[in-house]
Phi, psi and omega in degrees: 000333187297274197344306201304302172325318222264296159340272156004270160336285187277017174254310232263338183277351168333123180260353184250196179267161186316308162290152173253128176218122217284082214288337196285335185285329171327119189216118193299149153335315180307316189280312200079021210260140186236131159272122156264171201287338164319307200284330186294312176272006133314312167294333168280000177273290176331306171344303206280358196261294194292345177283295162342300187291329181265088102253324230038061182271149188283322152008307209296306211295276206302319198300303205297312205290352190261002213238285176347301199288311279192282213283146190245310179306138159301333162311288169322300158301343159274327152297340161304319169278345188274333174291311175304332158299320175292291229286314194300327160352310221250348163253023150074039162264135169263322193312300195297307175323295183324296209297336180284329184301327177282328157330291164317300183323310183287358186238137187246128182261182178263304191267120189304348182268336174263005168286318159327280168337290212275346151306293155329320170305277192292332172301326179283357188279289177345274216287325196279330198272329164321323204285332181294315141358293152129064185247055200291333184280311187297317180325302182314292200309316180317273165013274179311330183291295176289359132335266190290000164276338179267337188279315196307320174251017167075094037000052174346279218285348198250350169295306192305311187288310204274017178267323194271352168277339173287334184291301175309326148322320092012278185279356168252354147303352173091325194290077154319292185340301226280328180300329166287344197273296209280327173299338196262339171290314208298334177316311193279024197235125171246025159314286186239122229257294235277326160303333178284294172305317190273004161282325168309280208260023140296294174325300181297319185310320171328304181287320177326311184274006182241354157098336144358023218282326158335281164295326172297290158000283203312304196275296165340297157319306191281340182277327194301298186296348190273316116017269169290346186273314193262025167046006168348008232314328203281331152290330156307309156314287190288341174275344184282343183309305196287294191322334199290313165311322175301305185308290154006293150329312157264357170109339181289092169273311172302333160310301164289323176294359208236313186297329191279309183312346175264341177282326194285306191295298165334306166298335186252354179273322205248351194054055193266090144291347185279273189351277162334313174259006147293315156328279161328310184308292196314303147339323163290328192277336190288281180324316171307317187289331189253017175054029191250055191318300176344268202322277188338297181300349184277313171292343151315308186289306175323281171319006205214272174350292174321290178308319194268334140328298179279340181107008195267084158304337189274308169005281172302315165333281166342305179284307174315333196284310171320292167358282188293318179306306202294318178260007133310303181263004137282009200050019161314021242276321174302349139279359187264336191285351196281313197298291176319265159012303186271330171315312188290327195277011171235000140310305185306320189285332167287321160299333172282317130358281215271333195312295173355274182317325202283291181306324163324327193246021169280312177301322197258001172272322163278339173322290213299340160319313204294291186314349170300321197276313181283358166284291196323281163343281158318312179324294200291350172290327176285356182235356168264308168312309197282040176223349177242050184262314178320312208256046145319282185316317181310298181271004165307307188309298183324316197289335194278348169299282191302049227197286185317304234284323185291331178282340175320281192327315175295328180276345143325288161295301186319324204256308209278294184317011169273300200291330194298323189292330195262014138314293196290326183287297174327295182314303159346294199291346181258003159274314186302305190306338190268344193276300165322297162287349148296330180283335199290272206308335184277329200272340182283340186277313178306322192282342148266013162274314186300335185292290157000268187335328197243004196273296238277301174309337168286311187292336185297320219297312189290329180309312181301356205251354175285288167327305186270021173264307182297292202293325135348280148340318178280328188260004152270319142339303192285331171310316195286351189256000170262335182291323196285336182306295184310307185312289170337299212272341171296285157000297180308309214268336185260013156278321118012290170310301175302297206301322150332289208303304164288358142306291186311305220255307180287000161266335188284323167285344191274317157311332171281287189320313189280348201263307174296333155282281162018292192263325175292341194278327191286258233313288185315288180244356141314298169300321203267331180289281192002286204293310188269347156308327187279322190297319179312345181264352190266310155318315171284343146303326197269317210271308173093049187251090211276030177274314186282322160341319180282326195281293178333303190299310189304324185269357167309298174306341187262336182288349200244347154315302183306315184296330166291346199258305173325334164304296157342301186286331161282348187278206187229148170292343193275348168303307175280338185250299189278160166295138167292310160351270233280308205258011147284343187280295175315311193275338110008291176293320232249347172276336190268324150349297208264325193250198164263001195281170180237098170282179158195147183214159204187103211220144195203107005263148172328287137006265174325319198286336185267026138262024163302158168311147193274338189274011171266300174300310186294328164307299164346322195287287207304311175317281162329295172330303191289349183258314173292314173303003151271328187280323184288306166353273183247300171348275125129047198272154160244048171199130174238132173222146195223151172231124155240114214232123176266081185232145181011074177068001187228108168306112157216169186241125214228122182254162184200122178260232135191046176258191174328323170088161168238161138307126193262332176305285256254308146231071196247357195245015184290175201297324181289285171353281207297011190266307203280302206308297170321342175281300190283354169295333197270353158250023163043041196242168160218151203253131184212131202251102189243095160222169178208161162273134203079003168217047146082188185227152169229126207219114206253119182208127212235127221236108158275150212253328165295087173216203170216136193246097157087014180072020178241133154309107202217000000 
């Protein structure tokens, strides 16, 4: 009898239809509603979301939650949440079902009948998923709410849904009466064959259970005939399933074995498998009871080929279990110990199976703890009602008094909402009239704005042909001030050039000038003390006389004097007279004087840098020079910054611009380069090159100061 219930159940209480159909967008003729093209191809992506979903596609959860994101019409969005509540619905998250239906919920259509529906709707997922809760008194309230919401706008089919869901409702509150009163209403709605079937065998199932086996039979039959009329196989199955339990039930074995047999070709005609090998199983236990081992272990054996085809372990389980019963009480035992054995490993395999399941469903087995407390809770709000059921009566009376006093009042409101309309009809008429003479004064107001108007477009044409004369002008102007820009900067750059040039041609004479002193000081008076230190050693050699020795040392001493004081004379005087600091500080300023640049200089320590060797400084010099002639040049910079950091015997020097920058592959190799480089070959220094183009140049150079030049130390 469990079974049979159970069937039942999952073919006939279903409150919705087998297919799911996204029912909100539906809008009758009567309404008049233009669907934009938005809304039309929104409905087909919902369609194909809710087709996913009656496929049972794994699909549905990702298709909906992206559809959320993605979708604009509110028509759309409440189906969408109403898909997400079926799906969580049917993999029994109650919680996530409530919450996506109160989603639906939060959006409002402008047309009250279709506002009605997705209310109607969404109350019934509510009441089914309390009821799966065991929250049956809210479950009831949903219920009564889609009632009367569906009743308001003649909603049938959705009246209908929610009377069999309130019936079911019912029958698990114990109230049978009230639950038979509403399936037998429901009987009179041919609106949906599937509310119809499942009121049938709902009905029966009552009586089943109250030992009623008559009327069930009776109401079965009749879902039997409805059935076979609508060429139904998939209702005809599960009802004839049912009548065969009944039978069963009464002891009519052959009756019931002839019925699971027509359940069996039926099931197999449609590929109801479960269905079918439930049938079998029954048939087995029938045969056990009437000791009929053969037969039996032979439908076993059927029912068992079947299950491990299809993969059904509790099935299987079943059988085996029969198995084992059926050669236990043939004394079989070494088929009954083969049957166990195979019963625990498919026991075994069923637990492993479910651990998966069993943790998916620990969160949601503690939600429903938490939710305990709040059934309790409703409990005792519900034995506080029934304590206030005594004082009913009491307030039956109060209310129907305040009943009189509203209908007085109404008739009341009647008569002043009489006078008021025929107030309001007076007004009218003295609004039309004044709306004449407003319309009268508007039209008079247009013909003199249109006058304005056209005055005003004669007098605009010329000022724009004025405007766009001037803006002309101006944009030849601004040409002849960029040509002249360019022009300007050219100018600049070969005045630039000349002053280089004439830089360049009075150091080359001044270097001609130092080269010819130069050359008179070795000659004169270098050269003649030689020429005469040699004859004298060659006379003191001949004579073998040390007296001219004193003479030879002395003009040794005046010659080595002179070449020291000719060195000395080659260094620049502001070197020797001025701090290097000071007269790099200075020439710094005196480039920024002149030009636009912006120096800055820095030197650390101070001190230590202006007592380098001056033939050290003068390289130094010269570099830093060979470097702002580059920065002026090519560069096009308005900031030059020099730096000098004296650390452990190594100089370095680190310049820095913000002009334009170079490629360094490209040009890295020019004559002022290759002028520095040669300069630091001879100071054993080195050079490291940072530029990019559009982020300036930076020129990193690091000098050890113990070093020796040309074999003098410095």
């Amino acid at each position: 009898m469990l079974k049979f219930l159970h069937i039942l159940f999952t073919y006939g209480l279903l409150v919705l239809p087998f297919t799911i159909k996204a029912q909100v967008n539906k809008v009758t003729p009567s309404q008049s509603v233009k669907i934009t093209s938005i809304e039309e191809q929104e409905k087909k992506i919902v369609a194909e979301a809710f087709t996913l979903y009656n496929q049972r596609s794994n699909k549905t959860y990702k298709t909906a939650k992206k559809l959320l994101r993605t979708l604009k019409t509110k028509k759309s969005l409440i189906n969408v949440n109403l898909l997400l509540a079926y799906h969580f619905k049917r993999k029994t998250l109650i919680d996530s079902s409530i919450y996506f239906v109160n989603k639906s919920l939060q959006y409002k259509l402008s047309n009250d009948s279709l506002q009605a529906r997705k209310l109607s709707l969404a109350y019934n997922i509510l009441a089914i998923n309390y009821k799966n809760k065991g929250l049956l008194q809210e479950s009831k309230k949903w219920h009564l709410k889609g009632i009367e919401s569906a009743d308001k706008f003649n909603e049938k089919n959705l009246y209908y849904t929610h009377t069999h869901g309130l019936a079911h409702t019912y029958t698990k509150l114990g109230d049978l009466k009230k639950s038979l009163e509403l399936f037998k209403k429901c009987l009179q709605y041919k609106g949906d064959k599937e509310i119809t079937y499942g009121s049938y065998i709902n009905i029966a199932t009552i009586y089943s259970e109250i030992k009623d086996f008559e009327s069930s039979d009776k109401y079965l039959k009749k879902g039997l005939d409805l059935a076979k009329k609508n060429n139904d196989i998939n209702a005809y199955a599960y009802i004839t399933h049912g009548l065969a339990s009944n039978a069963r039930e009464q002891d009519k074995l052959d009756l019931a074995i002839s019925l699971y047999n027509q359940t069996i070709e039926a099931a197999k005609e449609l590929n109801l498998n479960q269905l079918g090998l439930t049938a079998k199983i029954d048939i087995g236990n029938l045969l056990i009871s009437s000791k009929k081992y053969k037969e039996a272990e032979i439908i076993f054996t059927t029912a068992l080929n079947d299950a491990i085809k299809l993969g059904y372990l509790g099935h299987l389980s079943t059988i085996y279990e029969n198995l084992q019963r059926i050669s236990r009480l043939q004394e079989n035992y070494k088929s009954a110990l083969y049957f166990a054995t195979k019963n625990f490993s498919i026991k075994d395999s069923i637990n492993k199976l479910q651990k998966d399941k069993e943790i998916n469903e620990l969160e949601v087995r503690y939600q429903t703890l938490q939710k305990e407390k709040e059934i309790k809770f409703l409990q005792i709000e519900n034995t506080n009602r029934s304590l206030d059921v005594k004082h009913q009566q009491e307030t039956i009376k109060n209310l129907q008094l305040q009943q009189e006093v509203q209908k007085k009042e109404n008739e009341n409101r009647i008569l002043s909402y009489h006078n008021a309309t025929e107030k309001k009809h007076n007004e009218i008429t003295l609004l039309k009239k004044d709306q004449e003479i407003q319309e009268s004064k508007l039209e008079r107001q247009k013909s003199i704005k249109n006058i304005f108007l056209y005055s005003f477009l004669i007098l605009l044409v010329p000022v724009i042909g004025l405007l766009f004369t001037y803006y002309q002008k101006l944009q030849a102007q601004s040409e002849l001030n960029k040509k002249q820009e360019e022009i300007s900067k050219q100018k600049i750059s070969s005045l630039l050039k000349d002053q280089e040039l004439k830089l360049i041609k009075a150091s080359i004479k001044g270097q001609d000038k130092e080269r010819k002193r130069i050359a008179l000081e070795l000659h004169d008076s270098i050269g003649g003390n030689l020429a005469a230190i040699k004859l004298q050693l060659n006379n003191t050699l001949i004579n073998s006389n040390k007296q001219p020795l004193k003479i030879i040392n002395s003009q040794i001493d005046d010659t080595y004097q002179q070449v020291r004081n000719l060195s000395h004379n080659l260094v620049p005087k502001k070197f020797s007279k001025n701090n290097f600091c000071d007269v790099l500080e200075e020439y710094l300023n005196n480039i920024g004087g002149a030009t636009s640049l912006t120096t800055s200089f820095n030197a650390y320590p101070r001190k230590k840098v202006d007592i380098l060797n001056e033939v050290l400084q003068s390289e130094i010099f010269k570099i830093i020079q060979e470097l702002i002639t580059n920065t002026i040049k090519h560069a096009k910079a308005s900031s030059i910054e020099l730096q000098l950091n004296l650390v452990e015997n190594v100089l370095n020097v680190l310049f820095e611009d913000n002009g334009v920058g170079f490629n360094i592959k490209n040009n890295g190799s020019g004559i002022g380069f290759e002028n520095i480089k040669s300069r630091l070959e001879k100071v054993s220094g080195s050079l490291h090159i940072d530029s990019r183009i559009h982020r300036g140049t930076i020129i990193d150079i690091e000098i050890p100061t113990l070093i020796t030049i040309n074999n003098n130390e410095i």
